[in-house]
C-alpha positions as CSV (number, residue, x, y, z in Angstrom):
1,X,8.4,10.3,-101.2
2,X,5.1,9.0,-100.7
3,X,6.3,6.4,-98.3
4,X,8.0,9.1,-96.6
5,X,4.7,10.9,-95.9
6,X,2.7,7.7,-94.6
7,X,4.9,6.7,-92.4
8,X,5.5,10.1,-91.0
9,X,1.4,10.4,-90.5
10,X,1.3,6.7,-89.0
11,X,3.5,7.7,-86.4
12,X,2.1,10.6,-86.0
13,X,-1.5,9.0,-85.3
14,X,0.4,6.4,-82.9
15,X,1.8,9.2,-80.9
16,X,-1.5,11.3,-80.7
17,X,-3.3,7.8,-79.3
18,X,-0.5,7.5,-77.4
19,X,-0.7,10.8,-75.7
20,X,-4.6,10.5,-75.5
21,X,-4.1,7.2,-73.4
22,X,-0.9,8.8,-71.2
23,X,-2.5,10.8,-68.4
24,X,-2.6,9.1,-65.9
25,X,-5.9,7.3,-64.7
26,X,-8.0,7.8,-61.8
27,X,-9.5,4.8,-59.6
28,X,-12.8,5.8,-60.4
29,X,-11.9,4.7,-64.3
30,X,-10.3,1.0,-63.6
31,X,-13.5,0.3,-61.2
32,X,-15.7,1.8,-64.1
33,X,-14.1,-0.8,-66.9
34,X,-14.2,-3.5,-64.0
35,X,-17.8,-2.7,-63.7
36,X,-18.0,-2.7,-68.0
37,X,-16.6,-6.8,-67.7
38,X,-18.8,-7.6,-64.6
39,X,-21.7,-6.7,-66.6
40,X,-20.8,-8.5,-69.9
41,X,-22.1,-11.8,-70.0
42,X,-19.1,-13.2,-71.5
43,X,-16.2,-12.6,-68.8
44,X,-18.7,-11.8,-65.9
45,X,-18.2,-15.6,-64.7
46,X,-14.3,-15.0,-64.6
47,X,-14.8,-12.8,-62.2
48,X,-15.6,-15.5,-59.6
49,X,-13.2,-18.2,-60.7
50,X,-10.0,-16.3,-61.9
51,X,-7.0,-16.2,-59.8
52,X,-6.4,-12.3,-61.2
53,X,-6.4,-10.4,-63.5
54,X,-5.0,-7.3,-65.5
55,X,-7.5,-4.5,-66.3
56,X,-6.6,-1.4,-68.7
57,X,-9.5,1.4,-69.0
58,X,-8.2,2.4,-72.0
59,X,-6.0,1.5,-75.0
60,X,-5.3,4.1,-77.5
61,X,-4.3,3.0,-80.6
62,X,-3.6,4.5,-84.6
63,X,-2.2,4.1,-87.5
64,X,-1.4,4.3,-91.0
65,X,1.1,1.4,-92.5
66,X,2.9,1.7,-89.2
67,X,0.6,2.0,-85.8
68,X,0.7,1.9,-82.4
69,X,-0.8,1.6,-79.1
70,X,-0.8,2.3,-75.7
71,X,-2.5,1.8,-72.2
72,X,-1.5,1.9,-68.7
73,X,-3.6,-1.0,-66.4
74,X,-3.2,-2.2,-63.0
75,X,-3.1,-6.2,-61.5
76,X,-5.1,-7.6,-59.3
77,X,-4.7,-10.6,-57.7
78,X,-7.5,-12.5,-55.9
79,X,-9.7,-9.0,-55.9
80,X,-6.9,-7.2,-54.5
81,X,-5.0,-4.5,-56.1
82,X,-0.9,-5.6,-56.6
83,X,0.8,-3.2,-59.3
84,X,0.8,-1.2,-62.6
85,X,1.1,-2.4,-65.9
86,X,1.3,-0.8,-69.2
87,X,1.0,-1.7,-72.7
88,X,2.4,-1.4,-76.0
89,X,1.9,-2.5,-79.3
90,X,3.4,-1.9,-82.6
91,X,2.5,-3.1,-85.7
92,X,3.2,-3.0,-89.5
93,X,0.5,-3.7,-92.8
94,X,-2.2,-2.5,-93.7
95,X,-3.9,-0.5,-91.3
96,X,-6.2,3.2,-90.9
97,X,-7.4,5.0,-88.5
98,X,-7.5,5.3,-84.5
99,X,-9.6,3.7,-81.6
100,X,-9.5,3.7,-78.0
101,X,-11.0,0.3,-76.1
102,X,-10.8,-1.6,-72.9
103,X,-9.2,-4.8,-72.4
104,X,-8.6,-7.3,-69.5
105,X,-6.9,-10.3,-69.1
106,X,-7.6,-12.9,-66.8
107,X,-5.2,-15.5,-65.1
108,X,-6.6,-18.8,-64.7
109,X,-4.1,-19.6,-61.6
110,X,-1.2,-18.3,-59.7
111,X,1.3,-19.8,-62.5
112,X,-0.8,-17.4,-65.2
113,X,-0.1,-14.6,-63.3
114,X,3.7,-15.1,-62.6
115,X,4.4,-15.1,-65.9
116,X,2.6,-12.3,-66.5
117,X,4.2,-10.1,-63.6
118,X,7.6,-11.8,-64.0
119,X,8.6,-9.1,-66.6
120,X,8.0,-7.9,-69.8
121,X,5.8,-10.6,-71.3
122,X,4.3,-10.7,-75.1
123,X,1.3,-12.0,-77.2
124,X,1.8,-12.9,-80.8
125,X,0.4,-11.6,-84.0
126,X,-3.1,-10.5,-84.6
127,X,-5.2,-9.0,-87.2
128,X,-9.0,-7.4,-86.7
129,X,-11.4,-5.3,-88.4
130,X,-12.8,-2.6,-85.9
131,X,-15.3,-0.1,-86.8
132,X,-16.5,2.4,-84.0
133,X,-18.5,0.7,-81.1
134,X,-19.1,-2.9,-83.0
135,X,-16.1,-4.8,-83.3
136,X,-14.7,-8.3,-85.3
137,X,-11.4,-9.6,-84.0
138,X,-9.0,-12.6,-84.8
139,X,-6.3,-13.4,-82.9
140,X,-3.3,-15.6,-83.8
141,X,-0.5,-16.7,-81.9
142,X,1.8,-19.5,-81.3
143,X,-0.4,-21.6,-79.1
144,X,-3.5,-21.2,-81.5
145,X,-6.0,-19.1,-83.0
146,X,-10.0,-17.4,-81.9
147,X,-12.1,-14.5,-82.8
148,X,-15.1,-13.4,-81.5
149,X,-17.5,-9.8,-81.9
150,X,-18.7,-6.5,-80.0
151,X,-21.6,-4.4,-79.8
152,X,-20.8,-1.6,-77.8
153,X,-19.4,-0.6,-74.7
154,X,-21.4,-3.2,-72.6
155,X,-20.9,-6.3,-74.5
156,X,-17.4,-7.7,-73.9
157,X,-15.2,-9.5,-76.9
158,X,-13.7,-12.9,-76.0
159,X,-10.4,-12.8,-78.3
160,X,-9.6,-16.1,-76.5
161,X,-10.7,-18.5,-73.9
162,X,-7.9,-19.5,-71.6
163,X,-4.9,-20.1,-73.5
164,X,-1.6,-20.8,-71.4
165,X,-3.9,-19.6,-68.4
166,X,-4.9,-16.2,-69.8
167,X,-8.0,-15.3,-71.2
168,X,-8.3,-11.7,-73.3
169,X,-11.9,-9.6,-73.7
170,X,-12.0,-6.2,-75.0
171,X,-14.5,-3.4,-75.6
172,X,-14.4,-1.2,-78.3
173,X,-14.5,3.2,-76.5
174,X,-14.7,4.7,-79.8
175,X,-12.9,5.4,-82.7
176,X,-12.5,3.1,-86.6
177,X,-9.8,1.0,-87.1
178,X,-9.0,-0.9,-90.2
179,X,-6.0,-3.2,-90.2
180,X,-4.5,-6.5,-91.4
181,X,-1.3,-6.1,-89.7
182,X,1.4,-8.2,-88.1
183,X,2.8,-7.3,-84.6
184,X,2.2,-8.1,-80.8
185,X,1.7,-6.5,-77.7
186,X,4.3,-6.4,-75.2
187,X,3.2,-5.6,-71.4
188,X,5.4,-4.3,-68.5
189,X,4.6,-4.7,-65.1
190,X,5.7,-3.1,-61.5
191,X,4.8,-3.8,-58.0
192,X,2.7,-1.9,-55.7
């Protein structure tokens, strides 16, 4: 019974991040989180030397034993704007709580970015400790392991330097997260 009742408020909590994260999102917020990266000292170099890159303004994610996330993002390649992309995460241990935060991902070279647009492609398992603006992350996956830490909304997280062409920074929105869970994040993509 009481298994029955988390798992109905974790996916409850995933839904309501879900919906914060569904309306759809103006310009004015991917050239906001653009200008977020640009400023952090960490990915503002990748800027100039990227091929593209995938930029979401915000993630929503929550849970409670089970948890999810969700974000919609759009691709650019070379500077120029070339499709939509969402994604979506689920994941199962032991996690609390909701955040929202932005992420980008940058492809090191045309390659990078095929994959990526070619269809639904996936990262592996992670596990972090966020708590509101400041954030500690660790990242695991089949091709190797990082971590790396936030301050606030202008200081950018490297979860990874370029690892099979893509490199991942995120910055904590809001919220407090606190999981040791097992999942991955799946992304979609569309053309313009």
């Amino acid at each position: 019974m009481k298994r029955l009742f988390l798992i109905r408020h974790a996916l409850i909590l995933a839904l309501f991040s879900i919906a914060l994260t569904a309306s759809p999102a103006y310009a004015d917020e991917y050239q906001d989180a653009i200008n977020v990266f640009k400023k952090a000292i960490e990915s503002s170099t990748l800027f100039d030397t990227a091929y593209g890159y995938a930029v979401f303004p915000t993630i929503g994610k929550g849970g409670l034993v089970l948890g999810g996330a969700f974000g919609k993002g759009r691709v650019y390649e070379k500077g120029k704007y070339i499709g939509d992309t969402s994604v979506t995460q689920l994941t199962v241990g032991l996690q609390a709580g909701g955040e929202g935060f932005s992420q980008i991902i940058f492809f090191e070279d045309r390659r990078a970015l095929n994959e990526f647009t070619s269809g639904d492609y996936e990262f592996g398992a992670q596990a972090s400790a966020v708590a509101i603006t400041a954030a500690a992350h660790a990242q695991a996956g089949t091709a190797g392991a990082s971590a790396g830490a936030s301050g606030g909304q202008h200081d950018a997280v490297a979860v990874a330097k370029y690892n099979k062409g893509m490199a991942t920074f995120t910055v904590t929105k809001g919220g407090f997260m606190s999981e040791a869970t097992i999942g991955g994040e799946t992304f979609s993509y569309t053309p313009r």
